[in-house]
N, C-alpha and C positions, 0 to 999 in steps of 0.2 A: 504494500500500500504506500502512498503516498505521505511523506515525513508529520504533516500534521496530522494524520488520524494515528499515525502511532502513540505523539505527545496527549493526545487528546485523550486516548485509552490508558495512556500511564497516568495521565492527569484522576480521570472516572478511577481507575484501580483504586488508586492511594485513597479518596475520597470514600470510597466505596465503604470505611471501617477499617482498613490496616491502618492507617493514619491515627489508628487510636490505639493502635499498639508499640508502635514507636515514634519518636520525634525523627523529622523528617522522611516520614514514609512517604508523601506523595511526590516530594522532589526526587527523591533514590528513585519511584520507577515512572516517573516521567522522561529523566534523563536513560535509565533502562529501556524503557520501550521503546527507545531508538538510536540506541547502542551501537548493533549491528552493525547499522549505517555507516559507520565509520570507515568500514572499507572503501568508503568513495573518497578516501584519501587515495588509494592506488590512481584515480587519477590527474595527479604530478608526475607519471612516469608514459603518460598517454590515454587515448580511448583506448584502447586495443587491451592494456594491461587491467584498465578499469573497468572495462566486462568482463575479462576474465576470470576476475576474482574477486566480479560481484556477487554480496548472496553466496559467498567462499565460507569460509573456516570461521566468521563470526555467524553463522548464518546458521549454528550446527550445535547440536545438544552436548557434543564435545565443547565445544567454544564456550558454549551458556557460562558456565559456572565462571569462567575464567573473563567474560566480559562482565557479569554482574561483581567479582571481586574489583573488577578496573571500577566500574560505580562506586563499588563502597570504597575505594579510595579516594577518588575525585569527592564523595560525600565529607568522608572525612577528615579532609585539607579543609573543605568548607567550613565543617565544626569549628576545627580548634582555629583558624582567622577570625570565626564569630564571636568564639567566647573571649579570645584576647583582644578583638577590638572593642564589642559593642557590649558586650554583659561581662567585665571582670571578675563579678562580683557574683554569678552563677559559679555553681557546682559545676566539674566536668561533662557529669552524665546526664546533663539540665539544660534547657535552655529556653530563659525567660521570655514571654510575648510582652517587647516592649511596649508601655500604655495601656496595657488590659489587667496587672493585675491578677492575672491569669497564667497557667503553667502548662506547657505541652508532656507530654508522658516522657521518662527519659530516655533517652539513647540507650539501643539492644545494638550493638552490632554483625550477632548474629541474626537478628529479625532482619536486618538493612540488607545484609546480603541475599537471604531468601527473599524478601520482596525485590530487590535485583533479579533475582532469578524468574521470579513468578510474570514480572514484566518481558523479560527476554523473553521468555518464551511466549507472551504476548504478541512479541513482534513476529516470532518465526510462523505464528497460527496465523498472521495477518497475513505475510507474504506467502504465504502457503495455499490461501485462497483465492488470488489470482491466476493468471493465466502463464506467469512469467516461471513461478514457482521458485523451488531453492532447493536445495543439497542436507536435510536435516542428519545423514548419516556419514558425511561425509569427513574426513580419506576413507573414511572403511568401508561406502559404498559408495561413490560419486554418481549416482543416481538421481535425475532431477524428477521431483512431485511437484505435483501440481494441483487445485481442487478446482479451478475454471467458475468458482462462483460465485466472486466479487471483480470486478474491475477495478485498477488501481486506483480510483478514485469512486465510492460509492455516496453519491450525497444523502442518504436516508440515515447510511450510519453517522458521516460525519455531521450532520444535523442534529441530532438525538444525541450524540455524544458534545457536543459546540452549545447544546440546551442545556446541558444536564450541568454545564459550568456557570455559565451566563444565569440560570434562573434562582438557586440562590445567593447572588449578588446584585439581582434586581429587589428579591423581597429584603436585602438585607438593609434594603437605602429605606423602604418604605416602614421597616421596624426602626431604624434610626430614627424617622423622623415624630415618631409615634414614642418614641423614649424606650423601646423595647428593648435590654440587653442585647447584644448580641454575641450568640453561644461561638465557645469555639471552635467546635466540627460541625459545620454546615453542608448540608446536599447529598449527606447519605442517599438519600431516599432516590433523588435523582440520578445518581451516578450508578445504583442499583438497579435501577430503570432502564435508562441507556444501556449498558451492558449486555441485562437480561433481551430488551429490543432487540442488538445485533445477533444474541445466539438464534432467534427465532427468527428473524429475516436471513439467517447464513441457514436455517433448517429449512426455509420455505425455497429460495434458490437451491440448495443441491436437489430437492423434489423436483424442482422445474428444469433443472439442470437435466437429470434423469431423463425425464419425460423429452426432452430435446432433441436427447438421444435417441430413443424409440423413436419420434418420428422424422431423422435423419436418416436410421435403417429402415424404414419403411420403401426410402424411395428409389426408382430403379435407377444405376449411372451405368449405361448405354451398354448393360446386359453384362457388366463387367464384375470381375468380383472383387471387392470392397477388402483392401489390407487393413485398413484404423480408421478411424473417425472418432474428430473432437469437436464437442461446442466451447464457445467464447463469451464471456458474460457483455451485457450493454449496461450500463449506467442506469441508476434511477427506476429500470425497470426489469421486472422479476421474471417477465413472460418473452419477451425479446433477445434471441442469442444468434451470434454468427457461428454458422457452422464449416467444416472443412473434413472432407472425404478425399480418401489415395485411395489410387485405385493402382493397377501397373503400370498404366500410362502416364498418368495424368490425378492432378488435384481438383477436385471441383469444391468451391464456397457458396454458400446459399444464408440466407435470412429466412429465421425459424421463429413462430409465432405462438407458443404453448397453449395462448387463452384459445385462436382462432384456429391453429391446428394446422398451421400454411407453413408451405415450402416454399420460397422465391428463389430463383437462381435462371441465368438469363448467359446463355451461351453466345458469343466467345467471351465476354469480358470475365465469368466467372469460371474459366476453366484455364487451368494451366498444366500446360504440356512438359512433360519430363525432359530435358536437355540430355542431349550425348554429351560421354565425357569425355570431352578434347584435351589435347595437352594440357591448355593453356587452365580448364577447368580440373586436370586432375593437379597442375602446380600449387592452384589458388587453393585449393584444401586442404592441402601439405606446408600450408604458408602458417604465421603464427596465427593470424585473423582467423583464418580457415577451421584450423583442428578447435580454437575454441570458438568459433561460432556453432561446428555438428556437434560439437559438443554437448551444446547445451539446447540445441533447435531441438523443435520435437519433428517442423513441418517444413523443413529446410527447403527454400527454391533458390536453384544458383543459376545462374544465367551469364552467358560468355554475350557482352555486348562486341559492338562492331571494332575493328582494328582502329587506330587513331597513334596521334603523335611521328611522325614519318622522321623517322632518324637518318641519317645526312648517307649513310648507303641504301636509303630504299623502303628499308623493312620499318616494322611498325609494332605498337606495343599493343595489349587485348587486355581490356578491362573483365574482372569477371565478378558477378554481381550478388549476395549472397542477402536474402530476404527470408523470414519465418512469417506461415503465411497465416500464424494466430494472431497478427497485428494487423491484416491486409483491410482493415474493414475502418469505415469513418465514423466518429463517433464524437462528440465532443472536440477538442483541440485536436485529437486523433485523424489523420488521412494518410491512413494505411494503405487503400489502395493507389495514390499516387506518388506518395514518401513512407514508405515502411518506417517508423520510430527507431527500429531496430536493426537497422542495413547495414552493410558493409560490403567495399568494394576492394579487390584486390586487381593492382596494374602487374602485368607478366609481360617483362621483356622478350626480346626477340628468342634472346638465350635460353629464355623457361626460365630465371632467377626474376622474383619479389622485386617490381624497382618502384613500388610504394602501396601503403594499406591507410585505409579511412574506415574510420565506423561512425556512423550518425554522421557521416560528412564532414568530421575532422582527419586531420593528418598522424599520422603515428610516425614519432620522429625518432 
């Protein structure tokens, strides 16, 4: 998912009541639930390097424990700068709410690390339910899952989870103004809410998810027989999926309708024909772009564009063009089928040697 619904679920977590069990439990897994994320440092060494180990070894029940320890330490530098700047005069395992008067529970920091933990693996169920997926076994099984039943960005959850912060510090202005104390843990109720909402819309999508499926193998592709077939979740809506069949030839994509029970798909734009593998396309897979892009493609399309660049005897260099076509569909910001999100292109000199890679239309240097 998308960096803000992680924070926002670590945010609902912590609220949720662990915040009652230790002082700063909702900061530990807000900064946890999107942890992970960190590996988009690998890109200072390039795109190339930063796909490749996205969604890597933070992304992994191996990792978990050792990235919620990195939390409870970034936590813990926090602490002791707070208590030697701003409360001296606090206990170690204390720490005062300035101007209330008021005490927050003290510091467990075995509870911090666990609620680290409980949030990590918040993030890995988030990104596990999109289409992109992640590696949760990995080095000991580099296998990517997938659950195809949220889009990277769902506004229903992020809604519900963006309410469940927002509404108690709406009623907390109108108890202000009324002279009503205001308690120290606010929005239980809501942040329980929101939560419970996202498991029951993640329950009612995989159903519909299901059902997609069934009537994806319903339909005949030109008498061929059907290797795999996946659907693609759409935004906002539960009943709406892009689908994708391989067959031996060819890939065919259709728009699937669960409420209405409709298969759309509209020949030639929705069909794509399997390429031979020319030199120049078995170089580019052997290239670094290459091995990690099948890598991790579930619905790999690589395509040898036309020759181009005419070098000063003649000859000329062959773009070869590497697309997964669970992105090929428009959707929001999304125009997959005209710029794939997830592309990569690799140039094959004359010689059959690598003379440059782009992913997302950057340079890998």
């Amino acid at each position: 998912m998308e960096p803000v619904t992680h924070l926002l679920t670590g945010a609902c977590l912590g609220r949720s009541g662990f915040n009652r069990i230790t002082a700063y439990a909702t900061l530990t897994m807000v900064l946890a639930a999107e942890a992970p994320d960190i590996d988009m440092l690998w890109g200072l060494r390039g795109p190339v390097a930063e796909f490749q180990h996205h969604r890597g070894i933070t992304h992994t029940f191996l990792g978990a424990p050792f990235m919620a320890l990195l939390v409870t330490g970034a936590v813990w530098l926090w602490h002791r700068w707070r208590v030697r700047r701003v409360d001296k005069q606090a206990p170690d395992n204390a720490v005062r709410q300035p101007g209330r008067g008021q005490h927050a529970p003290p510091v467990h920091w075995g509870w911090i690390w666990f609620l680290a933990l409980i949030a990590d693996f918040s993030h890995l169920l988030l990104d596990w339910t999109n289409n992109y997926g992640l590696r949760p076994l990995f080095p000991i099984n580099p296998h990517w899952y997938a659950g195809n039943i949220f889009f990277i960005f769902e506004p229903v959850l992020f809604g519900a989870l963006f309410l469940a912060l927002l509404m108690p510090a709406i009623l907390g202005l109108a108890d202000r103004e009324i002279g009503v104390r205001r308690p120290l843990f606010r929005g239980r109720g809501w942040a329980i809410f929101a939560l419970s909402l996202g498991v029951v819309l993640g329950c009612w999508r995989w159903a519909e998810h299901d059902r997609a499926l069934a009537l994806l193998a319903q339909q005949n592709y030109r008498n061929g027989p059907v290797v795999r077939m996946t659907v693609s979740p759409y935004p906002g809506d539960v009943f709406q999926w892009f689908g994708i069949v391989e067959t031996k030839d060819f890939y065919q994509t259709a728009i699937l309708n669960t409420r209405a029970d409709s298969f759309t798909s509209q020949a030639p734009d929705d069909l794509y024909y399997k390429q031979p593998q020319t030199p120049a396309v078995l170089a580019a897979q052997r290239s670094w772009l290459g091995r990690a892009f099948l890598d991790w493609s579930k619905y790999p399309y690589v395509t040898q564009a036309r020759a181009f660049d005419t070098l000063q005897n003649g000859a000329h260099c062959t773009q070869v063009r590497f697309e997964d076509l669970r992105f090929a569909y428009n959707v929001l910001f999304l125009r997959g089928r005209r710029n794939n999100p997830l592309g990569g292109a690799v140039t094959i000199a004359p010689n059959g040697e690598v003379d440059e890679m782009r992913m997302n239309g950057q340079l890998q240097k």
